[in-house]
C-alpha positions as CSV (number, residue, x, y, z in Angstrom):
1,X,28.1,36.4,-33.1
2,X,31.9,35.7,-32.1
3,X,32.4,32.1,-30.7
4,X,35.9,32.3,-28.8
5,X,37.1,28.7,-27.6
6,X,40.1,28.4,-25.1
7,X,42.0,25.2,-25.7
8,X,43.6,23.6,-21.8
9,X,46.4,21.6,-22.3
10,X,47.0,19.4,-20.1
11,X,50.1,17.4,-19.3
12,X,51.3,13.9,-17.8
13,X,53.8,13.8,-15.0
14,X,54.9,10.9,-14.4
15,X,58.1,9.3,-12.6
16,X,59.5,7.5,-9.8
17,X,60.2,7.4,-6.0
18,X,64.0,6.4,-5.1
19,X,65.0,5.8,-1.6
20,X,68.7,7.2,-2.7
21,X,70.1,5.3,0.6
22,X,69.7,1.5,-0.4
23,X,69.2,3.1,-4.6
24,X,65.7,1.4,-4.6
25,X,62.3,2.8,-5.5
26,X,59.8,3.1,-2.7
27,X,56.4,2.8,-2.5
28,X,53.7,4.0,-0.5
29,X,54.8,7.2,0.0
30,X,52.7,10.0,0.1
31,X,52.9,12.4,-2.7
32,X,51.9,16.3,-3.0
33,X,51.8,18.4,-6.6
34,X,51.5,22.1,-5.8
35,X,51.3,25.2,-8.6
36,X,54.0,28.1,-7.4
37,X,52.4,31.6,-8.6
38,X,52.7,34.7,-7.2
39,X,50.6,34.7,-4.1
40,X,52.9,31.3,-3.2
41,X,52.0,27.1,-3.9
42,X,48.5,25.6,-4.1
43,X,48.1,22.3,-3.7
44,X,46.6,20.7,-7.0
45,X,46.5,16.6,-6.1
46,X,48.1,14.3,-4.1
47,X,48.7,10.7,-4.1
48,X,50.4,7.6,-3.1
49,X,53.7,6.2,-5.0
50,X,52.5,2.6,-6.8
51,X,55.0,-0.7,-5.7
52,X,57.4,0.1,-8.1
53,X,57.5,3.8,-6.6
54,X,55.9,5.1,-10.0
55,X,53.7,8.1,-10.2
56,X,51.6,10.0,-12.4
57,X,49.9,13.2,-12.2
58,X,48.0,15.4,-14.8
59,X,47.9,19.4,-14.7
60,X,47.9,22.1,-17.2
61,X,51.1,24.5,-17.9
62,X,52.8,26.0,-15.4
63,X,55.8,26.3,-12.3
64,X,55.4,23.5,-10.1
65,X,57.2,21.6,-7.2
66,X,56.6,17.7,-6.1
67,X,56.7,16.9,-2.4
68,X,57.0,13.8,-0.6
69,X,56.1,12.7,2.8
70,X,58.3,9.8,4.3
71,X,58.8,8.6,7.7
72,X,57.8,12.0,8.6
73,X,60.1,13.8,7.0
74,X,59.3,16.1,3.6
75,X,61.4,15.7,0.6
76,X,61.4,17.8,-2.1
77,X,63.2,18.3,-5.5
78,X,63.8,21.9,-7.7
79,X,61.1,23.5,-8.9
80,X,60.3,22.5,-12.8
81,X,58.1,24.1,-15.7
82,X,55.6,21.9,-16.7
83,X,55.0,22.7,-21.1
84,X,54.8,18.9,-22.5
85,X,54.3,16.0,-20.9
86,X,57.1,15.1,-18.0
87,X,59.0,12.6,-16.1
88,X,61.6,13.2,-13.1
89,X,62.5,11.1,-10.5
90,X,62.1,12.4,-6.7
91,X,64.4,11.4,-4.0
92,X,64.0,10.2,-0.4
93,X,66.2,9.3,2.0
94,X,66.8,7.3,5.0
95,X,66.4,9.2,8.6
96,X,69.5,9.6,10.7
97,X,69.4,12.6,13.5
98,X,73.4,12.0,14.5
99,X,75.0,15.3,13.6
100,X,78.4,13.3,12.7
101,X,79.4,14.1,9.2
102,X,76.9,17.3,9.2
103,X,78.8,20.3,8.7
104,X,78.0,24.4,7.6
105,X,80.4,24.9,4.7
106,X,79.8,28.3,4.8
107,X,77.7,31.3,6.7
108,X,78.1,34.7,4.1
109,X,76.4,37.6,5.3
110,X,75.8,40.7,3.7
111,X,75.1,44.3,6.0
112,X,73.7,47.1,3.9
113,X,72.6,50.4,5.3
114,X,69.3,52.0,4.4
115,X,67.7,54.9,5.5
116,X,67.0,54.4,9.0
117,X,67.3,49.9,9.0
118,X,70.4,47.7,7.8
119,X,69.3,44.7,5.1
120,X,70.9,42.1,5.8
121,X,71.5,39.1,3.5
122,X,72.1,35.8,4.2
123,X,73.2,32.7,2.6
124,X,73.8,29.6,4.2
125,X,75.9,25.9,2.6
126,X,75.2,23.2,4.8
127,X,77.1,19.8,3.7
128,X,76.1,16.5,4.5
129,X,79.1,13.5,3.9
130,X,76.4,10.6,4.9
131,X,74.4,8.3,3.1
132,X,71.1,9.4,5.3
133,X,69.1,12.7,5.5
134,X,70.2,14.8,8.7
135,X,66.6,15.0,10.4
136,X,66.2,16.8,13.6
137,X,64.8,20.1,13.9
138,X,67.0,23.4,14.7
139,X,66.8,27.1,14.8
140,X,68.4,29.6,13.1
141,X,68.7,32.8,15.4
142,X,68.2,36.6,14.3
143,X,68.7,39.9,15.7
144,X,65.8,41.2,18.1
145,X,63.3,43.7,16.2
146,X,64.1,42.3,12.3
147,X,61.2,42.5,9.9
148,X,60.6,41.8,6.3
149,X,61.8,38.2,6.2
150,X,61.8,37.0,2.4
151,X,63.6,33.4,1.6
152,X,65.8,33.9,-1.8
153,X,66.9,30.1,-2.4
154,X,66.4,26.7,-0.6
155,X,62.7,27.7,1.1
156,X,59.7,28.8,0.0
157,X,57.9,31.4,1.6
158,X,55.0,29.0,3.4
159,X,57.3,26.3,4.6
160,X,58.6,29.3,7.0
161,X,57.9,29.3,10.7
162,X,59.1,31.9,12.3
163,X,59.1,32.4,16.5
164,X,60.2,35.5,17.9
165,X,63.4,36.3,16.9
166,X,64.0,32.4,15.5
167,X,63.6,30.3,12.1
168,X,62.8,26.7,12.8
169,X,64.3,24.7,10.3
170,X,62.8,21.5,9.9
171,X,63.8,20.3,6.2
172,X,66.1,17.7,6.2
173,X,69.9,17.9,5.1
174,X,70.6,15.5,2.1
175,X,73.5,14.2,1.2
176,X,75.6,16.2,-0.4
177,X,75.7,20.4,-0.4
178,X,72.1,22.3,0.5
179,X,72.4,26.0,0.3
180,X,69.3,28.3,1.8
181,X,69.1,32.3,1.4
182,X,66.9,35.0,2.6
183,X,67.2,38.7,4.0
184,X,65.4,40.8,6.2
185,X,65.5,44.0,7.7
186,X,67.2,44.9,11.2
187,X,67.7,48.4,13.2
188,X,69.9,50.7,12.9
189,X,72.0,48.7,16.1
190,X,71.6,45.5,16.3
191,X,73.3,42.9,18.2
192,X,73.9,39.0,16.3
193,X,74.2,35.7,18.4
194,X,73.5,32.3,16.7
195,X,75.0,28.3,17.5
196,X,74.6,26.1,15.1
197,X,74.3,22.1,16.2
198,X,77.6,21.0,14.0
199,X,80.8,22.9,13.0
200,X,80.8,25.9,10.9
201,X,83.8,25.9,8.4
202,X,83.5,29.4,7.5
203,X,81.6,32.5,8.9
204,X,82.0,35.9,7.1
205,X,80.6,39.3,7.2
206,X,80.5,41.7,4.6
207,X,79.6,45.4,5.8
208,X,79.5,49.0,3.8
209,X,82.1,51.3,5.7
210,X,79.1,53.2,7.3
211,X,78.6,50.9,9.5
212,X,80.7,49.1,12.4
213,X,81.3,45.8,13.5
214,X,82.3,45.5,17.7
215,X,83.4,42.3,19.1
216,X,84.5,40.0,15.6
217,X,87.8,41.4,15.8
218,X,89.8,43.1,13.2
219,X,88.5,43.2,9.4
220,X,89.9,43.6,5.9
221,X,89.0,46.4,3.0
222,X,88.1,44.3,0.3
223,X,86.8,45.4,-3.6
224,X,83.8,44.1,-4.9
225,X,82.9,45.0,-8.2
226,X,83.0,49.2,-7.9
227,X,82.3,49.2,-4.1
228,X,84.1,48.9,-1.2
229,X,83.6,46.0,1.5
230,X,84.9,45.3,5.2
231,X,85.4,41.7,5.2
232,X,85.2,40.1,8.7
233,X,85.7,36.4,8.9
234,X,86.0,33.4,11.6
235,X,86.9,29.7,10.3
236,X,86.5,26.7,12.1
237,X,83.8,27.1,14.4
238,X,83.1,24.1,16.9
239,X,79.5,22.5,17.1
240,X,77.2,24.7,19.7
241,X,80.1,27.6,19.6
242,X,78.7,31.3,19.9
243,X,78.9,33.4,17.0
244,X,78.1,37.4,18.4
245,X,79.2,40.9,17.1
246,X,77.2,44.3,17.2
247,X,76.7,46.2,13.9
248,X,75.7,50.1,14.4
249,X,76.3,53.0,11.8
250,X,79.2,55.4,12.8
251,X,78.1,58.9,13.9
252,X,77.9,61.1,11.1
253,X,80.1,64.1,11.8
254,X,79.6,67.7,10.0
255,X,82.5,69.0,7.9
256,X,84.0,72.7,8.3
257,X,82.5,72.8,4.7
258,X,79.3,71.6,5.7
259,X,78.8,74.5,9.0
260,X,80.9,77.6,7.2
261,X,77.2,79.5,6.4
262,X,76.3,79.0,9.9
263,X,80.2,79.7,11.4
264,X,79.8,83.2,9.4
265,X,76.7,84.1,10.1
266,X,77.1,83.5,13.8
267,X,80.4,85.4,13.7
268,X,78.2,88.4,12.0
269,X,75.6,88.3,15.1
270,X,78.8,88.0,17.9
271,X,80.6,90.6,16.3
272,X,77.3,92.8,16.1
273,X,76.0,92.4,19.6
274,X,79.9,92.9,20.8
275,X,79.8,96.6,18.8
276,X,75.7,97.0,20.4
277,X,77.6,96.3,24.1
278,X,80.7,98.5,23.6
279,X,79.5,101.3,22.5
280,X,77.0,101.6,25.4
């Protein structure tokens, strides 16, 4: 008889809490340890940071992120591979909810035509100049009747709360530059309104020349790689400013090459039925 024995590893993570505003290490503060796989994160422990903000957690090999809880506010860092035994430090922040040096570097978006829906791909830079986290919760608006939502970068799939036609973001911004992505599906015409609560430095739409873009003024051909782009862009958007334009396809129009068959065959019937009628 075969005996086969499995052998679990398992690892030691272990590290520090750092309040990154007064560079100090903070305890008591919550702390969760959750497995990413492909169905999304599980939760495999959670405790609290010691008084010298140390850690340490024990799990087997595998994709995993660390999250903190502090003053209400979740704090997390990238996700890491867990293959030996570890040690990372994770980063809080003071709480601020002034929108005074909180800026959107950048808004790209991305309009591709399908079938009968448009993807549409977004990625956002938001850029904070404090020494405090940005904490007050804001929505990101989308065009009525999208579907499909799926976060790229910056979110994970179960931190997404989506209410209508609106993402509620509720991570706070750290210092420095935080970049979120996702994409979704939207009709055929579709009509885009968002504000965001602090300036936007730079909005641009990219769109495939099926489609057209009403009320964002005049765009630009541009190359990318072997296809062709119009590039729409607005810069220097105030705080609470209304960004709106309509995207539809154009109307597909038939070329003479396309109706000829039916052009001749119609002239054969005409001509007939004209014959038929004269020579009654």
């Amino acid at each position: 008889m075969k005996i086969v024995i499995y052998l679990l590893y398992i690892f030691l993570v272990k590290g520090e809490v750092i309040n990154q505003t007064i560079k100090k290490p903070e305890s008591n503060v919550k702390l969760y340890l959750y497995e990413i796989t492909q169905e999304g994160t599980n939760l495999i422990d959670s405790i609290i940071s010691g008084k010298k903000g140390d850690f340490e957690f024990k799990s087997k090999e595998g994709m995993y992120i660390l999250k903190a809880l502090y003053k209400n506010s979740v704090f997390r860092e990238a996700p890491f591979l867990i293959r030996k035994d570890t040690s990372l430090t994770l980063s809080v922040w003071e709480l601020t909810d002034s929108t005074k040096g909180i800026e959107v570097s950048r808004v790209h978006i991305a309009v591709l035509p399908e079938k009968d829906e448009i993807t549409v791909i977004e990625v956002i830079s938001f850029q904070n100049f404090n020494n405090k986290a940005f904490y007050k919760p804001f929505g990101i608006e989308f065009p009525s009747g999208i579907k499909g939502f799926s976060p790229f970068s910056g979110i994970f799939p179960d931190e997404v709360h989506l209410t209508g036609n609106k993402l509620l973001y509720y991570f706070p911004i750290v210092p420095g530059k935080q970049v979120i992505s996702f994409q979704y599906l939207a009709p055929e015409r579709f009509e885009f309104k968002r504000t965001f609560p602090f300036k936007t430095e730079l909005f641009e739409i990219f769109v495939s020349p099926e489609l057209k873009v009403e009320g964002y003024g005049k765009g630009e051909i541009q190359q990318i790689g072997d296809k062709r782009y119009t590039r729409f862009g607005l810069q220097n958007i105030q705080a609470n400013e209304e960004i709106s334009f309509k995207v539809k396809k154009f109307k597909k129009f038939i070329s003479l090459k396309e109706i000829l068959p039916l052009l001749i065959v119609l002239i054969f019937i005409a001509v007939f039925f004209i014959y038929r009628w004269k020579k009654k």
